[in-house]
C-alpha positions as CSV (number, residue, x, y, z in Angstrom):
1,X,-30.4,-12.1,4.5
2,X,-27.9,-14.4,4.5
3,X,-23.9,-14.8,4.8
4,X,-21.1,-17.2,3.7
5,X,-18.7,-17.8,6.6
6,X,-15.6,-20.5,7.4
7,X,-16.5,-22.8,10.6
8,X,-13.2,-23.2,12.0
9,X,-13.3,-25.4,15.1
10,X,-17.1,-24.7,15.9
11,X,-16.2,-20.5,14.7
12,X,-17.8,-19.1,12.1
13,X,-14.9,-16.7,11.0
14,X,-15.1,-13.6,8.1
15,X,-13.8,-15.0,5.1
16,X,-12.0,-11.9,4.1
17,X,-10.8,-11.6,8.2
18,X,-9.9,-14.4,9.7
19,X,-9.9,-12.9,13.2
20,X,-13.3,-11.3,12.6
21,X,-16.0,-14.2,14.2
22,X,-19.7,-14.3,13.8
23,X,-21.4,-15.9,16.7
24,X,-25.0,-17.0,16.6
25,X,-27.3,-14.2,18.9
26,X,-24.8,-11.6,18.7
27,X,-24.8,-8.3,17.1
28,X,-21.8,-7.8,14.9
29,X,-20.5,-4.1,14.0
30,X,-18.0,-3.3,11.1
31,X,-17.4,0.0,9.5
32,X,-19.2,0.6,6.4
33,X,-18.2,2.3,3.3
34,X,-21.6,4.3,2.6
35,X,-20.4,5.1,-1.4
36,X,-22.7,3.4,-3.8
37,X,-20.6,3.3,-6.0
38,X,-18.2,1.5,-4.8
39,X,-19.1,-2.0,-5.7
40,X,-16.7,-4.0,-3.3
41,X,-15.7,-2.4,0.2
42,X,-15.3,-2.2,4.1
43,X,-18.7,-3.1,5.7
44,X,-20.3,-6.8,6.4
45,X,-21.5,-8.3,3.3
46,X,-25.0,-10.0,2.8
47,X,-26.8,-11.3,0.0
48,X,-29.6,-13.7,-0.9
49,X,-29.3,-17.7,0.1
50,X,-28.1,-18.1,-3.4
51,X,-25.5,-15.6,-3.7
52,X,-24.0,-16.5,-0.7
53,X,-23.9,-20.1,-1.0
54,X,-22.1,-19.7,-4.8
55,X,-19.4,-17.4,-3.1
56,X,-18.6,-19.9,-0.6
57,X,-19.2,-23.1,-2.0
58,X,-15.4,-23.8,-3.2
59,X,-14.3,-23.7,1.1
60,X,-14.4,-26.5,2.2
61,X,-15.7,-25.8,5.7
62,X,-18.3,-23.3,4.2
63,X,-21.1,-22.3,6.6
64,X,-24.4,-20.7,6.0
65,X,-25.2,-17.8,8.5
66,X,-29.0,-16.6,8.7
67,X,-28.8,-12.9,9.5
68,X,-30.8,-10.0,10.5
69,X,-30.4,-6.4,9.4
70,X,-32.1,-2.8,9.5
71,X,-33.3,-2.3,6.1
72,X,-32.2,1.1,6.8
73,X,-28.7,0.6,7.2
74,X,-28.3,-1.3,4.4
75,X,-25.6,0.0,0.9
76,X,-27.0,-1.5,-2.2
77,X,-24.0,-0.5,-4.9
78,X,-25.2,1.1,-8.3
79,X,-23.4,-2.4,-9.7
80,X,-24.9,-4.3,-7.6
81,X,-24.7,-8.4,-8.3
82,X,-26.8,-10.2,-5.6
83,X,-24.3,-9.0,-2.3
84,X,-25.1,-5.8,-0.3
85,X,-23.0,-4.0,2.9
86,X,-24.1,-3.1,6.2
87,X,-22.4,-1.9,9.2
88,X,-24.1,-4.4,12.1
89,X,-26.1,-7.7,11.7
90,X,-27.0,-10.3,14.0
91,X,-26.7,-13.9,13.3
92,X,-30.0,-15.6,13.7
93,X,-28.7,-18.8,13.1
94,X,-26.8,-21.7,10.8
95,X,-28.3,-23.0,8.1
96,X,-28.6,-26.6,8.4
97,X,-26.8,-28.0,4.4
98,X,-30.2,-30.1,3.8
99,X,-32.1,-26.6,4.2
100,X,-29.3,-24.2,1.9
101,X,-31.5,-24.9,-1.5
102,X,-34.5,-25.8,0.4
C-alpha cells in the first residue's frame, strides 16, 4: 500500500497532522474509526500508488511512502474511492519520483 506524505526538511509529515511524522522502518500507530460507513475519518489512510499520488500531487514537496499493513486491520468504507484506514503501518520505504508511475 501506499501513502502521500509532505517531506519537510528530510520529514515525511501527515498531511492532515503536521506534527504526526512517518519515518522509514518504523511502525506507526493512530486510532482508527472502525465504522464502514464512515467514508472519511481518524485512522492512517492508504490507498493504491495511483490514488495516493493524485491526492498529493498539488504539494509541492509531495513524497511517496511504501507501506506495510495487516490485511486484517484494515477499514475498507461502504463508499470506498481507492483510500482505506488502518490503525498501524510501517513505512517500507520512499518511492523514488522515476518509479511513482513505473
Amino acid at each position: 500500500m501506499y501513502k502521500a506524505v509532505n517531506k519537510v526538511d528530510g520529514k515525511y509529515l501527515s498531511n492532515y497532522n503536521s506534527n504526526f511524522e512517518y519515518k522509514i522502518g518504523e511502525v506507526q500507530c493512530e486510532k482508527c474509526d472502525p465504522n464502514q460507513n464512515e467514508e472519511c475519518s481518524f485512522g492512517i489512510h492508504i490507498s493504491h500508488r495511483m490514488w495516493a499520488i493524485n491526492f498529493g500531487r498539488s504539494g509541492d514537496n509531495m513524497a511517496l511512502l511504501e507501506v506495510e499493513v495487516d490485511i486484517n486491520s484494515i477499514i475498507i468504507p461502504k463508499k470506498c474511492d481507492g483510500k482505506v484506514r488502518a490503525n498501524q503501518i510501517k513505512v517500507i520505504r520512499e518511492i523514488p519520483k522515476e518509479e511513482w508511475y513505473a
